[in-house]
Each structure stands twice: as structure tokens, then as C-alpha cells.
N, C-alpha and C positions, 0 to 999 in steps of 0.2 A: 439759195446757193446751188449751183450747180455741181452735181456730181458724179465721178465715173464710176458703170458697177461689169464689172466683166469677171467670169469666173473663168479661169487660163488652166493649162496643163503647160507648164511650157519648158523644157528638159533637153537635153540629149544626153549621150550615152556616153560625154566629156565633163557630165555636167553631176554625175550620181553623187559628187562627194559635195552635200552641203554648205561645206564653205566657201565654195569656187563662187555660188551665185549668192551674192550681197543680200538684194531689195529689191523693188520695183518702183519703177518712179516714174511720177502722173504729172505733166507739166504743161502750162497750157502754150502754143508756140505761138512765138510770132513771126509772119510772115518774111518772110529775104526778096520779095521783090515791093517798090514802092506801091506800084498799081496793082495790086490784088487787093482784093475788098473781101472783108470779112460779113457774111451772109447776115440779117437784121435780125438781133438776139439771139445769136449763136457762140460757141468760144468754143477755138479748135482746141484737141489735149492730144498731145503726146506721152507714150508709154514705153518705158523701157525697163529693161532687164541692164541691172547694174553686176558685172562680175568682178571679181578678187584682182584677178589678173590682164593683162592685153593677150596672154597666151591660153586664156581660158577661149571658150566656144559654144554656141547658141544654136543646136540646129533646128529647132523649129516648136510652135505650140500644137499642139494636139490637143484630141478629147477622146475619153477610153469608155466603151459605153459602162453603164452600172458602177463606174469610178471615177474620173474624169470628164463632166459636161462642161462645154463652153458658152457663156451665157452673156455677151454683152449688150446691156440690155440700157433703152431709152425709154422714157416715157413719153415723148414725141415720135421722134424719126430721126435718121442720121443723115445729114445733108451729103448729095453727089453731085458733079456736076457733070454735064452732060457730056466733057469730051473725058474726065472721071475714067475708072479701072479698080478691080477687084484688086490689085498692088498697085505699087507705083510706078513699074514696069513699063508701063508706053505715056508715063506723064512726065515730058519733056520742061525742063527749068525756062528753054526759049518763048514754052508757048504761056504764060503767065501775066505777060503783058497783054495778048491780044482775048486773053481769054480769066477775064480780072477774078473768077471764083473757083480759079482752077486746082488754086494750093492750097484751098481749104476744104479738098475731096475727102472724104471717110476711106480709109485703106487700110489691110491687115499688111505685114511685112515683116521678113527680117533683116535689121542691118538699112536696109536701102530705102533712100525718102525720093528718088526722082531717076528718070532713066538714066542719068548721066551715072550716078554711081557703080563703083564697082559690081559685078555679079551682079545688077539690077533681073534681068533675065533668068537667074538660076532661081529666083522666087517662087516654086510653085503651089499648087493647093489642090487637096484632095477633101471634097465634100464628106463623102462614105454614103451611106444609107440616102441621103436627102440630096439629088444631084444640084438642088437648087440653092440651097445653105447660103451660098456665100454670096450671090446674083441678089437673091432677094434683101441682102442689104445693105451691099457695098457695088452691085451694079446696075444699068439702067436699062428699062427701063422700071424693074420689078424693085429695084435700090429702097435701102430709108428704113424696115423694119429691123427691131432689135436680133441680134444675130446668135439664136441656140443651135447645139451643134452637139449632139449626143454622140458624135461616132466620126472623126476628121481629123483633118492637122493643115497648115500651113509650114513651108517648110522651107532649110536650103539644100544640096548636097553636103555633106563631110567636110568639113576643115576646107571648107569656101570661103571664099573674102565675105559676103555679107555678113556669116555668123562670126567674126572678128570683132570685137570688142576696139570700139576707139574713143580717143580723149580723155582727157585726164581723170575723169570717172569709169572707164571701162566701160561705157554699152553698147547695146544692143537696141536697136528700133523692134520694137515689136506691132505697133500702127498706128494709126492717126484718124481721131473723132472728132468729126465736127454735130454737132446738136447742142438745140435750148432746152432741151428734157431736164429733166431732173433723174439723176444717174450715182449710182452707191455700187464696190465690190466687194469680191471674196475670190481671192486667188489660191489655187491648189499645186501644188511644186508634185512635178512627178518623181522626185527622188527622196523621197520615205518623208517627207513633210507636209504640213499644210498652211496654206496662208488664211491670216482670215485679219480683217479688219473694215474700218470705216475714214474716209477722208473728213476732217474735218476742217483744214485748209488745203490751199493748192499745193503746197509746198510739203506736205504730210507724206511720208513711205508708210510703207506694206513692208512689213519681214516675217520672217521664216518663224512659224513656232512648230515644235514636232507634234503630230497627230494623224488622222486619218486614216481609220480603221476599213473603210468601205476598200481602201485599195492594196492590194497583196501584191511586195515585190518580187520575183525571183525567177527560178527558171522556165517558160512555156515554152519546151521542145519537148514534145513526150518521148521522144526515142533519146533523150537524155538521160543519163545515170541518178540527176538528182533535177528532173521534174516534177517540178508542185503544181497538183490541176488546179489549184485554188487562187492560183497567180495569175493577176489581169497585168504586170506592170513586168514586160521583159528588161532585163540590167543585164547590158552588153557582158559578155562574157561570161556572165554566171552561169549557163549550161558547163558541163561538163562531162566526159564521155571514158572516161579509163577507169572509172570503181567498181564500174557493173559488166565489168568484160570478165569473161571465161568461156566455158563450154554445155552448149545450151542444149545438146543433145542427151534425152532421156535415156537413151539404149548406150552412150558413152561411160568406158571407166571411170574419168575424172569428170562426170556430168555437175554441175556448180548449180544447186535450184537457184541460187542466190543473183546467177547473171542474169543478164537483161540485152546483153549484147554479145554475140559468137564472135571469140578473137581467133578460132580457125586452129583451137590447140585439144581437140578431141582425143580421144585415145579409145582404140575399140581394142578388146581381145575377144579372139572367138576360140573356142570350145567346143567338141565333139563327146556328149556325156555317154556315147552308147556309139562307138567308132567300130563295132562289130556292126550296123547297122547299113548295109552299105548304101543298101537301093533308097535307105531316106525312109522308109514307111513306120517306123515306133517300133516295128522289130524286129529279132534276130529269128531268119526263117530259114528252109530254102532257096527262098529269092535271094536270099543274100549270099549264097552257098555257089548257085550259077553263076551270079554277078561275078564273084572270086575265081570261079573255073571257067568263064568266059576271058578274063581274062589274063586266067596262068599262062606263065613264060614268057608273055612277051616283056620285051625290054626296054628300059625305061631310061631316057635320053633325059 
């Protein structure tokens, strides 16, 4: 039996509150035009991200290094085809007839199966560390190997049409494998959860159970008031910047050790402990006697 094993980070910053995203669901498709021809001992799968709502949002999968790996892995190869794309972005529905194994290309994605769709083009992908990540197995001529990804994302913009949720399950396309491998996963939610399971028919979900200790969520801005260096997992908004404000000057009356941030409300007082001292030098001399009779009687405007 063939199986999918892909290990996802796949989250947005719309997406932190657990119950917005359902499950994941692994289906094998079939084809929409007659003349496409499915490659010999291959069976394409569809993957998606099921959400709560139509108004929920999907912006993209990523990998966090030492927390998030992405690992979709074959133990053959993932079929491409030659006129094939790292998305589906320049794979046109018209060209399917003249090019019969065209719709059963290996592609990562959100939201979008073919250029006609909405936001097809706002699809983009950021390898990281490895510029080659995604080439090496969703394009040609390097395409076919299982695809690890220690440090990346695919993605769309913010509240764009592809990360919309549609049809009466609410998802999200996340991408489409073709291979006769033998294929098993474990999926990781970057919003304080982790997925973990095994397909045991095609029809079988992945959900959410809570765990994953490897990954820390919270604030990475260190000129933040509540900065945790130990957090690999940014949650939109959670910096925050007004608890650690006061006045950060040591030589200041109301000096706060406690700030972290100067809100610009110092307060100096100065003092003369020895104001018979005129000339400045620690003490009361002569010098300071001339300084006084240099400047007797004149008059002070």
C-alpha cells in the first residue's frame, strides 16, 4: 500500500488558535481532464489543510531549523513532468490535453492547483540554507528526490485569495505527489501542537494532539519587554513593548534598573556640595577669592 510521509510546519499568524485548523487530509485525486494519463504504478495524493471556518486563513508551510523539519519523503522518486513547476503557477488547465502527464506533476502549493486559479502567482518559496531544496525535487532537471527542508517555507501574502479556505470542508491545497514509493507521515502544527500519526487507509486524517517540547513559542524580538531567547516559534503579536519603559539613565533621579526601554521621562537634579568653590578645583582658596573680586560689581542682566 502506498503511503504519504511528509513532516509540515504549516501555520500562520491567523491560524495560532488551535481550533481554527481541523485536520489534514491526504486524498488520492483524480484527474479533470479525460487525456491525462496517470504515469505506470504511480497514484497521485492530494493534501490539505481542513479549517473551522471559510473566514479562517492558511498562509503558508515552513520549517524552523532544530524545531520544524520538513521531510516528504519517497522511497522511490516523485514523478515531474517535463513542462512541470516547483507550484502550479505556470501549469496552465489548457495544456493537459496536448501534454497527457502534465496534471499528475509533484507540486508544493497554497490554495492553487493550476495557473488559472485565483492568486496562482502570489505562490512563493523560500528554500533558506539549501538554495536547491525545492529544484531537487519538484523541478527539472534535478526533480524526483524526497524533499528535506531544515530551514524554509512556502508561502502566500496575508489574507490573499489562495490562503482562503473553500468548499464545504473549508481547505486549503497544500500540494500534490505523484510516486509508486512506499510513503508514511508525521505532521507538526506550529501553533503549540503536534501532529503525529500513520495512514492506514486513503481515507484516514491526521489531527491535532498537544505536545512538542523541541519547539518554544513566544516572543523573538529582543528589544522587546517580554523576550524569550529560548523561543524558536514567533506568535504574531505576542512581543510587546510598554512594561519595560522608564528611564534608563544611571546618573537620573527616577533611574528604573528595572527598564529596558528609555520613554524620554528622566529627571536630573544638580547640586553644588561646596558652591564657595568657584574655580571648580575641590577647594576653597585664593583662586576662588580672585575669581569673586574679578568679578565684583559687575552687573548681572
Amino acid at each position: 500500500m502506498n503511503k504519504l510521509m511528509f513532516l509540515l510546519a504549516a501555520l500562520s499568524c491567523s491560524l495560532w488558535s488551535a481550533a481554527q485548523f481541523q485536520q489534514v487530509v491526504v486524498e488520492p485525486y483524480t484527474f479533470t481532464n479525460p487525456e491525462s494519463l496517470q504515469p505506470d504504478g504511480t497514484i497521485t495524493f492530494r493534501v490539505y489543510a481542513e479549517m473551522t471556518s471559510p473566514a479562517d486563513f492558511v498562509e503558508g508551510v515552513f520549517a524552523v531549523d532544530g524545531c520544524h523539519p520538513v521531510d516528504i519523503s519517497t522511497t522511490t522518486s516523485f514523478f515531474n513532468d517535463e513542462m512541470g513547476f516547483i507550484t502550479p503557477a505556470m501549469i496552465s488547465q489548457g495544456q493537459y490535453g496536448a501534454l497527457p502527464y502534465l496534471e499528475a506533476d509533484s507540486w508544493v502549493t497554497i490554495g492553487a492547483e493550476n495557473q488559472e486559479a485565483p492568486g496562482a502567482a502570489l505562490v512563493q518559496w523560500f528554500p533558506g540554507p539549501d538554495p536547491d531544496a525545492f529544484d531537487n525535487s519538484f523541478g527539472l532537471p534535478l526533480g524526483g528526490s524526497s524533499f528535506i527542508l531544515s530551514e524554509g517555507m512556502w508561502f502566500v501574502p496575508v489574507m490573499s485569495p489562495p490562503g482562503m479556505p473553500t468548499g464545504d470542508n473549508n481547505r486549503v491545497l497544500l500540494g500534490q505527489f505523484t510516486t509508486e514509493g512506499e510513503l508514511s507521515w508525521t505532521l507538526e502544527g506550529a501553533n503549540e501542537v503536534n501532529l503525529t500519526g500513520d495512514v492506514v487507509s486513503l481515507n484516514d486524517y491526521l489531527t491535532f494532539t498537544v505536545g512538542n517540547a523541541a519547539c518554544v513559542i513566544g516572543c523573538t524580538e529582543p528589544v522587546a519587554c517580554n523576550y524569550d531567547p529560548t523561543a524558536n516559534i514567533a506568535v504574531c503579536g505576542a512581543c510587546e513593548y510598554t512594561s519595560c519603559q522608564g528611564c534608563t539613565y544611571l546618573g537620573a533621579s527616577n533611574f528604573n534598573d528595572q527598564a529596558s526601554i528609555d520613554n524620554g521621562s528622566c529627571l536630573f537634579e544638580f547640586e553644588n556640595a561646596c558652591p564657595a568653590d568657584i574655580n571648580s578645583d575641590g577647594t576653597v582658596n585664593a583662586g576662588d577669592l580672585l575669581e569673586f573680586l574679578g568679578a565684583f560689581g559687575q552687573t548681572c542682566s
